[in-house]
Backbone as CSV, one residue per row, in Angstrom:
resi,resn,N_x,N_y,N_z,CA_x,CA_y,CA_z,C_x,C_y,C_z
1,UNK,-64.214,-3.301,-7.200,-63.158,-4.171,-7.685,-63.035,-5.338,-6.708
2,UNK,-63.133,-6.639,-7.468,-63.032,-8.251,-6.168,-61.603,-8.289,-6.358
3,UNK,-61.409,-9.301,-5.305,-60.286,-9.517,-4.388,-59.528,-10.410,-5.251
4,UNK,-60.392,-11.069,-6.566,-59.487,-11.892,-7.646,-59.016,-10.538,-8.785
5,UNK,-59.528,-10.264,-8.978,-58.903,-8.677,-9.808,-57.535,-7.863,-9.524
6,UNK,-57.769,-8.069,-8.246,-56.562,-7.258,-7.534,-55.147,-8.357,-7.390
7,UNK,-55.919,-9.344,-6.962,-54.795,-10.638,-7.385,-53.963,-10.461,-8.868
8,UNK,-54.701,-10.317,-9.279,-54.558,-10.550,-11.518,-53.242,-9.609,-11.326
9,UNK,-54.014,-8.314,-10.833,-53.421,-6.967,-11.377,-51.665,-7.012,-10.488
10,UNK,-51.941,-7.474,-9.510,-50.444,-7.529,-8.252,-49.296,-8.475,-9.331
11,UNK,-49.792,-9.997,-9.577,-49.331,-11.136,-9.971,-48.326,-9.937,-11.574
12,UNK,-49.272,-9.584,-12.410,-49.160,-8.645,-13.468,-48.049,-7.902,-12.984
13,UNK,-47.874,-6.730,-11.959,-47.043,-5.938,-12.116,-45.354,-7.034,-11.834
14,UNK,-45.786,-8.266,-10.822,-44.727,-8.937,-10.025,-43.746,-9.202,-11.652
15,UNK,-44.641,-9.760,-12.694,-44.093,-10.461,-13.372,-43.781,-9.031,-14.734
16,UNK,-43.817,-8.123,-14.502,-43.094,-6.994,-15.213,-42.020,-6.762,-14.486
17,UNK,-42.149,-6.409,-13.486,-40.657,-6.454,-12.701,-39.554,-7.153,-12.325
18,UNK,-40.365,-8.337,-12.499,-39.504,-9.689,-12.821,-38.699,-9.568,-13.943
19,UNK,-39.545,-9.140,-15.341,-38.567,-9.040,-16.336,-37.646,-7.482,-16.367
20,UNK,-37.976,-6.756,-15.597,-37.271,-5.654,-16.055,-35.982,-5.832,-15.020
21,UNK,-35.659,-6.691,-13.970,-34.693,-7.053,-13.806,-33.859,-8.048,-13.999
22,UNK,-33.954,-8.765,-15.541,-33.046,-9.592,-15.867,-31.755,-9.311,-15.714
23,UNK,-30.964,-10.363,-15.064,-29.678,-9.960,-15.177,-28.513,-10.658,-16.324
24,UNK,-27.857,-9.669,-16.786,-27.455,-9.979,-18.605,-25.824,-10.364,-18.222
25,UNK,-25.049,-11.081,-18.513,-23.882,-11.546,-18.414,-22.695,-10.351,-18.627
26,UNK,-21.886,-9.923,-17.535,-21.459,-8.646,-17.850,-19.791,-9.806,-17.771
27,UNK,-18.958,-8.763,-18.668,-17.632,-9.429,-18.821,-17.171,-10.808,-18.805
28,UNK,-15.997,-11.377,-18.288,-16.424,-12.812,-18.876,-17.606,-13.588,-18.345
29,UNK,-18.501,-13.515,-17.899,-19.896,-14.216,-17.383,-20.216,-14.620,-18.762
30,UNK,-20.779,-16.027,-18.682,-21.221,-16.653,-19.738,-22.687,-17.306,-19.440
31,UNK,-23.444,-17.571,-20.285,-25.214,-18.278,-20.078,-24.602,-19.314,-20.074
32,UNK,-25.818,-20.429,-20.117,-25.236,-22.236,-20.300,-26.949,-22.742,-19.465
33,UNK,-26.345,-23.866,-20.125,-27.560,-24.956,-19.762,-27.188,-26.225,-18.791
34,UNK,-27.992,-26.136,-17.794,-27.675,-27.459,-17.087,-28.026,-28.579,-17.458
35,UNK,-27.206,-29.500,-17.843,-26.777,-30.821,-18.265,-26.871,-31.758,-17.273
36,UNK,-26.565,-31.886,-16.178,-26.617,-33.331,-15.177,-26.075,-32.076,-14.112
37,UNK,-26.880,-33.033,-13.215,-26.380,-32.685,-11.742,-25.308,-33.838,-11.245
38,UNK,-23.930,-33.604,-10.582,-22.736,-34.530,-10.149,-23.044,-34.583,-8.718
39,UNK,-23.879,-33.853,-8.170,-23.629,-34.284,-6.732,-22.774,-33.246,-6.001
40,UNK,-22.534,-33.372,-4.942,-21.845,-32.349,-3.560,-22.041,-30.671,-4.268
41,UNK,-22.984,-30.360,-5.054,-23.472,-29.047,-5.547,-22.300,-28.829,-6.787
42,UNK,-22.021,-29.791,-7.496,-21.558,-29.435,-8.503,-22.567,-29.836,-10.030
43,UNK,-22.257,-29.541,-11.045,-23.497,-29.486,-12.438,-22.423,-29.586,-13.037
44,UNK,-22.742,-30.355,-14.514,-21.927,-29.814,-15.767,-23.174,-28.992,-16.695
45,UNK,-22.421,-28.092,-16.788,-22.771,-26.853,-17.819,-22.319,-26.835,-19.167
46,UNK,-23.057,-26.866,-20.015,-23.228,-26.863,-21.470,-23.332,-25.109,-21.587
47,UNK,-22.096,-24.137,-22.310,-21.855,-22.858,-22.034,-22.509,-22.507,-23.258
48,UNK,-22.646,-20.964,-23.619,-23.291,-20.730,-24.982,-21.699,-20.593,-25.566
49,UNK,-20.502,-20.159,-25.161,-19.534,-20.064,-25.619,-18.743,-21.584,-26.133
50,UNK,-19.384,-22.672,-25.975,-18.592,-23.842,-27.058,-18.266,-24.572,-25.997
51,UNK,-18.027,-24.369,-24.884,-17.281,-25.102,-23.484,-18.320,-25.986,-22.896
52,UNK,-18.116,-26.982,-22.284,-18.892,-27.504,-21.189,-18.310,-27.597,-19.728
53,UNK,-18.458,-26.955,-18.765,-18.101,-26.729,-17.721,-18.492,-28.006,-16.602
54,UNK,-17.686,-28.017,-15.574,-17.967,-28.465,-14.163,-18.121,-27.519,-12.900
55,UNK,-19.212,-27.061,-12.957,-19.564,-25.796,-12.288,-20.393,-26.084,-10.675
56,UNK,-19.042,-24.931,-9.854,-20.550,-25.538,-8.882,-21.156,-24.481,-8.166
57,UNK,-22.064,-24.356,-7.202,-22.738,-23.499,-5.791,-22.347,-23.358,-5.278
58,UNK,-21.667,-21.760,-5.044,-20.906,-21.254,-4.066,-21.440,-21.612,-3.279
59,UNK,-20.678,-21.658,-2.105,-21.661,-21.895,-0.518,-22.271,-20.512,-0.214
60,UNK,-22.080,-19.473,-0.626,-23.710,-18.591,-0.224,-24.474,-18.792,-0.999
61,UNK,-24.664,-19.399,-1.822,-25.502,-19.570,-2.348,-26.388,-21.514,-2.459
62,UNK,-25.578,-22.002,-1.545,-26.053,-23.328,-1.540,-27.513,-23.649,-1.183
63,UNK,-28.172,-22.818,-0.381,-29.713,-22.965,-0.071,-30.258,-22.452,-0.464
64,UNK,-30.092,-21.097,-1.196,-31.136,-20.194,-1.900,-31.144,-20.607,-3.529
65,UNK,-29.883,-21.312,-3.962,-30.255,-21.286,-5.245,-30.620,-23.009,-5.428
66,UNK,-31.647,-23.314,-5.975,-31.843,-24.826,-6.630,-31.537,-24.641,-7.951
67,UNK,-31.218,-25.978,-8.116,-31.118,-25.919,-9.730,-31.988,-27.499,-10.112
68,UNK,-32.070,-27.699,-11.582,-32.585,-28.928,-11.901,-31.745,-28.861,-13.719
69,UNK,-32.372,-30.176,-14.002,-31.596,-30.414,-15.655,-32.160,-29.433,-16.507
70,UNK,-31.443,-28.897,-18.002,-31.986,-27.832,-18.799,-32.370,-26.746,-17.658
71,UNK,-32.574,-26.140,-16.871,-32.225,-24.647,-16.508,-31.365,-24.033,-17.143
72,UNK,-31.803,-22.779,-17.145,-30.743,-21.518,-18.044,-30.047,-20.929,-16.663
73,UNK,-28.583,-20.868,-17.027,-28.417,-20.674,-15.400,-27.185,-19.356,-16.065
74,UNK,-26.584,-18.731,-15.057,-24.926,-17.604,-15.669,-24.564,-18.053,-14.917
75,UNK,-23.255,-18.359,-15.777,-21.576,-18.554,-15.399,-20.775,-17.682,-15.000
76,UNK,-19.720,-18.115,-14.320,-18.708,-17.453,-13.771,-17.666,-18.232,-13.910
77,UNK,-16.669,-18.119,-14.978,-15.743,-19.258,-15.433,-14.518,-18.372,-14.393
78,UNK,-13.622,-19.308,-14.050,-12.930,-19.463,-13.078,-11.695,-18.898,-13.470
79,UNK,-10.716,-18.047,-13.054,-9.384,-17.642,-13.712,-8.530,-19.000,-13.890
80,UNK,-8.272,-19.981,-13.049,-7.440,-20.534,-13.744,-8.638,-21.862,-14.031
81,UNK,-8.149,-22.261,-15.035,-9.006,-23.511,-15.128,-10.670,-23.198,-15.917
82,UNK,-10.711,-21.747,-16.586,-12.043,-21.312,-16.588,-12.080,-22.166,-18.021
83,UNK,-11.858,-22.708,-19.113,-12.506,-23.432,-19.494,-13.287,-24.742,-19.669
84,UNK,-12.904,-25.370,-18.456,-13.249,-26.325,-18.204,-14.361,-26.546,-16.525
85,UNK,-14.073,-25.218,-15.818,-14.610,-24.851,-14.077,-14.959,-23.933,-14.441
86,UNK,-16.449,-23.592,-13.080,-16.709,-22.217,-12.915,-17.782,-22.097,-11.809
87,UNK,-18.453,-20.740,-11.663,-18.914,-21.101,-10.626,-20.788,-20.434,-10.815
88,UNK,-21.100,-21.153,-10.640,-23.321,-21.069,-11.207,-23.700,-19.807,-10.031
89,UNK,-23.899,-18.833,-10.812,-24.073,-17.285,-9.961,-25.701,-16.718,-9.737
90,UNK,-26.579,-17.247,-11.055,-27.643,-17.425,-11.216,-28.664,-17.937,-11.721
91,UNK,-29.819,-17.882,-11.930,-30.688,-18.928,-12.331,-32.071,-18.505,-13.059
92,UNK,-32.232,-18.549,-14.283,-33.235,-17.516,-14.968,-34.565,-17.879,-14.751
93,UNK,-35.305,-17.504,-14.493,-37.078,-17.866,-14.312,-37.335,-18.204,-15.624
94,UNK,-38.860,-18.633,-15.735,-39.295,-19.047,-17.403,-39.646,-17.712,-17.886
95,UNK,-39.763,-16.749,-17.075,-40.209,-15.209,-18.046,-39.276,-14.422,-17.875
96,UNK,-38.051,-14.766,-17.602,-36.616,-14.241,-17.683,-36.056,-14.913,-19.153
97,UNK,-35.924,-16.408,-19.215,-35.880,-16.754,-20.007,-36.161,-16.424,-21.754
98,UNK,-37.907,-16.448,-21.648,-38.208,-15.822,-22.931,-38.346,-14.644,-22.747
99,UNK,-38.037,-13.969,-22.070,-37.487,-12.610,-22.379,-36.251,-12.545,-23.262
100,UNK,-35.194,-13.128,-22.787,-34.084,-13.336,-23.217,-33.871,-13.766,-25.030
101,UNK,-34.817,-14.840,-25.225,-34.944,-15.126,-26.146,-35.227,-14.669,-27.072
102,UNK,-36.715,-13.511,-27.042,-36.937,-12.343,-27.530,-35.871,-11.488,-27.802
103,UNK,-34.714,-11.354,-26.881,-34.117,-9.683,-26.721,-32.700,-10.558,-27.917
104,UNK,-32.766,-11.774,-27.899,-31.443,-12.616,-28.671,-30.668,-12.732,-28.547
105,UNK,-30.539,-12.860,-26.812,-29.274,-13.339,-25.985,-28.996,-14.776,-26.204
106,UNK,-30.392,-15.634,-26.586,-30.446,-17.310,-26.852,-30.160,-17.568,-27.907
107,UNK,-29.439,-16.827,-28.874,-29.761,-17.351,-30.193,-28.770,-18.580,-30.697
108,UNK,-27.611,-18.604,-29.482,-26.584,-19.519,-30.056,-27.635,-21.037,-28.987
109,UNK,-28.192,-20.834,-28.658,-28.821,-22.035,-28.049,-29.438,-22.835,-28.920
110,UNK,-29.919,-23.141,-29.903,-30.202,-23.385,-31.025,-28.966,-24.690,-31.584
111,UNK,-28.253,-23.494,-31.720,-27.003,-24.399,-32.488,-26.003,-25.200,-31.418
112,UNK,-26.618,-24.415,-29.957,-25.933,-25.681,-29.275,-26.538,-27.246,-28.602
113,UNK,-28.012,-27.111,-29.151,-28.482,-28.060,-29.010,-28.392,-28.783,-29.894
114,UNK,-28.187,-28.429,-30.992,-27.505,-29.593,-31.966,-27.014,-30.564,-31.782
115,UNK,-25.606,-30.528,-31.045,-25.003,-31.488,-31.292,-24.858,-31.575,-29.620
């Protein structure tokens, strides 16, 4: 067995385990799409729930997480003020993603790109 085989086969299991730990929006946690970046680590978020948020990066999380425009990212809408604030908790890979899409967690994404 060559040393590109074993590559294939590692890369393979990384990206099964990748998907078998998607993490799924538990209680009010909401999906959403990043819309514009504002600067000092804040985003507006386009929610799957109808809202568009001003969401930002906790500070533990200010260096580990990047974000960019259209990322699928989870919400954490804020007790007071949560329809309009919240706070960006994570950030889906592209085979997190269509995973997701598959399983029909995305399906209101569709209709929120509409309009």
């Amino acid at each position: 067995m060559g040393s590109a085989e074993k590559r294939e086969r590692e890369l393979q299991e990384q990206i099964q385990e990748e998907i078998r730990r998607v993490k799924l929006p538990r209680g009010k946690e909401v999906i959403g799409i990043l819309e514009q970046r504002l600067g000092g680590s804040r985003c507006k978020v386009r929610c799957l729930d109808g809202n568009t948020r001003v969401c930002r990066i906790p500070g533990r999380l200010k260096r580990k997480l990047w974000v960019r425009e259209n990322d699928i990212v989870l919400i954490d809408p804020w007790e007071f003020g949560g329809e309009s604030r919240g706070d960006i908790i994570f950030k889906y890979r592209k085979t997190q993603v269509s995973w997701l899409k598959k399983k029909g967690y995305l399906d209101k994404l569709e209709d929120v790109e509409e309009f």
